[in-house]
Phi, psi and omega in degrees: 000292175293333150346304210222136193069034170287175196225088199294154186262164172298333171259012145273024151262044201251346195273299171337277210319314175341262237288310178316319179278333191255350194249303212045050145319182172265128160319112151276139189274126159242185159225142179045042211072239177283292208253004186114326205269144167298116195215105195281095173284174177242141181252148176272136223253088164065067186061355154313133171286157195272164197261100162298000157314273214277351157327287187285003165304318173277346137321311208277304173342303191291315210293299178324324188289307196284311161017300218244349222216311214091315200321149174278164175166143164233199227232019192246144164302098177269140166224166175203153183252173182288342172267017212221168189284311223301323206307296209265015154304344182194129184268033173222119283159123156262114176264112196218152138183183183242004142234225177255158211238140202280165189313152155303156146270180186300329168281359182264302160339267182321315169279355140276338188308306197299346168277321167268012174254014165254328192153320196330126146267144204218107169270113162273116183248115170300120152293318171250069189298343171297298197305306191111333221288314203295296184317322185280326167292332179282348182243357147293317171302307205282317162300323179274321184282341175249009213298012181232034202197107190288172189262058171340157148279160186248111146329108182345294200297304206312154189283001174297294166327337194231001199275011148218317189266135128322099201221144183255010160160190207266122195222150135282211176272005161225171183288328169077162195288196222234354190213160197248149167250164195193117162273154169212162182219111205071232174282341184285132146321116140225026142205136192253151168219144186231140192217062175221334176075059155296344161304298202286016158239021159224043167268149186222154189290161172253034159226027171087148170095166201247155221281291190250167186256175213218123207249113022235003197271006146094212155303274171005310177259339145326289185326273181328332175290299182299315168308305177310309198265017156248344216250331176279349194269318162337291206308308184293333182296306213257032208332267198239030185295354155256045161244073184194158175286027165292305219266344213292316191291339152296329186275325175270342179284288214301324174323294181266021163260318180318292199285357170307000000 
């Protein structure tokens, strides 16, 4: 169903922009780079090695999407840095760690503002939400890169909860607050923030089994995790195309096979 006939949004056209911003060309339209594909890269945070625990959390991600869904993506670990053109090559970005991140500089700065302001999304994931340190300097950053676009709460009701899953909210590899935070412009997402380590329930050993274990809801809140993270890769392929009552009677059948 979700699989087919999706409908790329204006930010997935955002890799088409590169040669405009930088060339000063006309935008050519891509989705997703080249191919289409979903692909959660991780951005590298002022020269830090990147956390290879949590590195395959985004592989799994992309595998879960095609899994459940068909959507293309792919499987390989991608980073990009915040200063760099590739940043604008694919409109969708993971910033995840567990401590706190030194200020950015004025090209980082600069290369994410000119990235959500073309369309770019960028998920902020806390690895270590019991400490805290990293969501609070990443939402210090965010205030310099965004400085006129306050940090929200997501409404229950937004088609983010819905745009595959039903979900009545958000969990990781721990539970985390009762809400997802969010910047936006207009109606558009264009930054989730999370304080659940949702990379880190869908990470994995590389001889199999999963790298950390997940508090307090065992498997059960891993599953519901994979759901969020099908449901945010929906949200960026298709952006709100399931915000209308055409689907409701499909949504409320899927509701109650869930709840079984």
């Amino acid at each position: 169903m979700a699989g087919q006939g999706i409908r790329l949004s204006r930010r997935a056209l955002l890799g088409g922009a590169t040669a405009s911003v930088f060339a000063g060309s006309a935008p050519r339209a891509r989705a997703f780079g080249q191919d289409g594909a979903f692909h959660p890269r991780l951005l590298l945070n002022a020269g830090r090695p990147l956390d290879a625990a949590h590195a395959s959390g985004t592989s799994r991600w992309s595998w879960e999407l095609i899994r459940r869904t068909s959507a293309p993506a792919r499987l390989s670990v991608g980073t990009v840095s915040a200063d760099s053109t590739e940043l604008l090559a694919e409109p969708f970005t993971v910033w995840l760690g567990s401590e706190a991140v030194a200020p950015l500089s004025e090209p980082e700065i600069r290369g994410l503002r000119t990235y959500l302001n073309l369309g770019g999304v960028l998920f902020v994931d806390d690895s270590s939400p019991e400490v805290g340190s990293f969501g609070r300097s990443v939402r210090q950053e965010l205030q310099r890169i965004l400085p006129e676009s306050p940090i929200v709460q997501l409404p229950q009701q937004h088609v983010l909860y819905k745009s595959y899953y039903l979900l009545d909210g958000p969990v990781g590899r721990v539970k985390g607050l009762p809400h997802l935070d969010v910047i936006t412009a207009g109606k558009m997402v264009r930054v989730v923030l999370s304080s659940h380590d949702l990379v880190g329930a869908m990470a994995q050993l590389r001889g199999g089994g999963w790298t950390f274990p997940v508090e307090p809801g065992g498997q059960a809140q891993r599953e519901f995790a994979m759901r969020l993270a099908v449901n945010l890769a929906m949200y960026v392929l298709c952006l709100d195309y399931k915000d209308d009552q055409v689907h409701a009677e499909e949504l409320m059948r899927r509701r109650g096979r869930l709840r079984r």
